[in-house]
C-alpha positions as CSV (number, residue, x, y, z in Angstrom):
1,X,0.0,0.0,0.0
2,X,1.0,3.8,-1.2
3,X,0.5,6.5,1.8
4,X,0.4,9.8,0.4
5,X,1.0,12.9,2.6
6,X,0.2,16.0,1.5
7,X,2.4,19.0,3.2
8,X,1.7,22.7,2.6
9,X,3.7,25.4,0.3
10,X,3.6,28.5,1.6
11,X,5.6,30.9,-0.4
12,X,6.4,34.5,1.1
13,X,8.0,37.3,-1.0
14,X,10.3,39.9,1.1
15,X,10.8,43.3,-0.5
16,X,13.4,45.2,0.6
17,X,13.3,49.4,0.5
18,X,15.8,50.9,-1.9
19,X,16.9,54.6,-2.7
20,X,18.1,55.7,-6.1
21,X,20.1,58.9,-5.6
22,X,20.3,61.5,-8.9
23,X,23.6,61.9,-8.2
24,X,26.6,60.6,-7.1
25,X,28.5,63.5,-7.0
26,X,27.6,67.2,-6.3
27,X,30.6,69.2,-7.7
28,X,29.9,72.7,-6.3
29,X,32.6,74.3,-8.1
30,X,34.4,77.4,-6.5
31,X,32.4,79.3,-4.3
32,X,32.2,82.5,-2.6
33,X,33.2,82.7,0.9
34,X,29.7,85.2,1.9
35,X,27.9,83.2,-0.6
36,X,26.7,80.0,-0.1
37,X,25.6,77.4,-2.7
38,X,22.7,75.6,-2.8
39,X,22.2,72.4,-5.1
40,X,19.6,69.4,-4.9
41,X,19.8,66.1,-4.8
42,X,16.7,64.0,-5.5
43,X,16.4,60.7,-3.6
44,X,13.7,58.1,-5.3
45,X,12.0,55.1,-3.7
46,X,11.5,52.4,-6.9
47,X,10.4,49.7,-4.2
48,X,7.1,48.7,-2.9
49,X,8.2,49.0,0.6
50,X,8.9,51.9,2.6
51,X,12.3,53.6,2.8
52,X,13.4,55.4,6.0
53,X,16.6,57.0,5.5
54,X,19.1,59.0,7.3
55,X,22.6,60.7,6.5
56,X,25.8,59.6,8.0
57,X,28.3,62.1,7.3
58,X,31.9,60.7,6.7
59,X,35.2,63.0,6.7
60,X,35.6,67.0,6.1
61,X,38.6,68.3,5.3
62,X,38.6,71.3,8.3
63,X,39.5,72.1,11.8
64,X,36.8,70.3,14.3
65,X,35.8,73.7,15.7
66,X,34.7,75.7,12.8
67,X,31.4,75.5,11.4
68,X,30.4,73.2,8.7
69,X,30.9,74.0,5.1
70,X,28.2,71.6,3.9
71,X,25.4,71.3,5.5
72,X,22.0,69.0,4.3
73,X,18.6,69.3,4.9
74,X,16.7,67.5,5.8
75,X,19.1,64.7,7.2
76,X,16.2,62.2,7.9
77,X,13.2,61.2,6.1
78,X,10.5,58.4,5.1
79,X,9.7,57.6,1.5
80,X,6.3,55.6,0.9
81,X,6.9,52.8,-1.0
82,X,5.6,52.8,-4.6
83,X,2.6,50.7,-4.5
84,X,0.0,50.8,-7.8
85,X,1.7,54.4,-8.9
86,X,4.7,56.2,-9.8
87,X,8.2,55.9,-7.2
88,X,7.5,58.4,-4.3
89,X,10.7,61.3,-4.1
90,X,11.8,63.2,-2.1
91,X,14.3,66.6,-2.7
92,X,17.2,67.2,-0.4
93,X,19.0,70.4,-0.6
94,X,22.9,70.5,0.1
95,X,24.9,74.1,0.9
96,X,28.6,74.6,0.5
97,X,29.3,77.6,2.4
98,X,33.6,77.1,2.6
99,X,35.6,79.1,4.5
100,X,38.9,81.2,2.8
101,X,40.2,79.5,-0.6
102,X,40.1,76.0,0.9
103,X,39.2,72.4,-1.2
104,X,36.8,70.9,1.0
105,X,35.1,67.2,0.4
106,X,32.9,65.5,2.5
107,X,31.4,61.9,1.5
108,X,27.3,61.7,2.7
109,X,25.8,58.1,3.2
110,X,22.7,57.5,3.0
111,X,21.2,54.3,4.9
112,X,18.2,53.1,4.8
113,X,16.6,51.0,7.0
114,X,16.6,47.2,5.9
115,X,18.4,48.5,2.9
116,X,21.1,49.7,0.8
117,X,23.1,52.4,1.7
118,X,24.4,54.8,-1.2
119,X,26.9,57.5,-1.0
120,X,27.7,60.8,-2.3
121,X,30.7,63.0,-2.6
122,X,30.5,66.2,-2.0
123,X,33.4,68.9,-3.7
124,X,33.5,72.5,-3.3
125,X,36.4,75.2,-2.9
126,X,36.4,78.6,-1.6
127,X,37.7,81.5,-3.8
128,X,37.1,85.2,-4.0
129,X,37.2,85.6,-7.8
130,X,36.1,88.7,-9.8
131,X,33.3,86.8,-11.3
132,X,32.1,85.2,-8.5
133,X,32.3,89.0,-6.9
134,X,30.1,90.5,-9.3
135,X,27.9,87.3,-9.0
136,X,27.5,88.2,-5.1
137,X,27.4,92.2,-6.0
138,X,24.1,91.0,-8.2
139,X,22.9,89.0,-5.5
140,X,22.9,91.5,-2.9
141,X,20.9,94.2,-5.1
């Protein structure tokens, strides 16, 4: 005699969050010392799960006691997952502000919870050029 058992299947899927950066590096050229930079970087969530991210900042090339020359915001966040629609984004805004005619990098990480982190570097250099003066003359009127 045959005995036939018959045993379950359950199948479960896991979906992990992920962030696509737009860039992986954010080149801020030189800038003027009293006139700070501002670019974007857009951080996209292509998953179906939810993405909760924060910044880990990794290495600046400056004394410990003076202030920072980039500086994010925001440095935290959640990203709904995709679901049925289009990848959720979110826009995080990034400021050189250097001090003197220094070459300043800084590498920003972002991890995400259950996730991949991703990294980007960060370049800018202070200089006091005559275009960049008229640049902040223009500005300031």
């Amino acid at each position: 005699a045959q005995m036939t058992q018959e045993i379950p299947l359950v199948a479960e899927k896991y979906v992990f969050p992920g962030l696509v950066l737009s860039h992986e590096e954010l080149d801020f050229g030189t800038v003027h010392p009293n006139a700070p930079k501002v670019l974007e970087i857009t951080l996209t969530n292509p998953t179906t799960a939810d993405a909760d991210w924060k910044i880990k900042e990794e290495g600046e090339r400056a004394g410990e006691e003076e202030p920072e020359v980039f500086t994010v915001h925001p440095t935290a966040g959640h990203i709904a997952g995709r679901g049925l629609g289009q990848p959720q984004k979110q826009k995080i805004q990034v400021t050189c502000a250097p001090r003197g005619g220094m070459l300043c990098e800084k590498r920003l990480l972002f991890t995400t919870r259950k996730g991949k982190d991703n990294a980007v570097a960060l370049r800018g250099e202070g200089g006091w050029g005559e275009v960049l003066e008229s640049e902040l003359a223009l500005t300031l009127y």
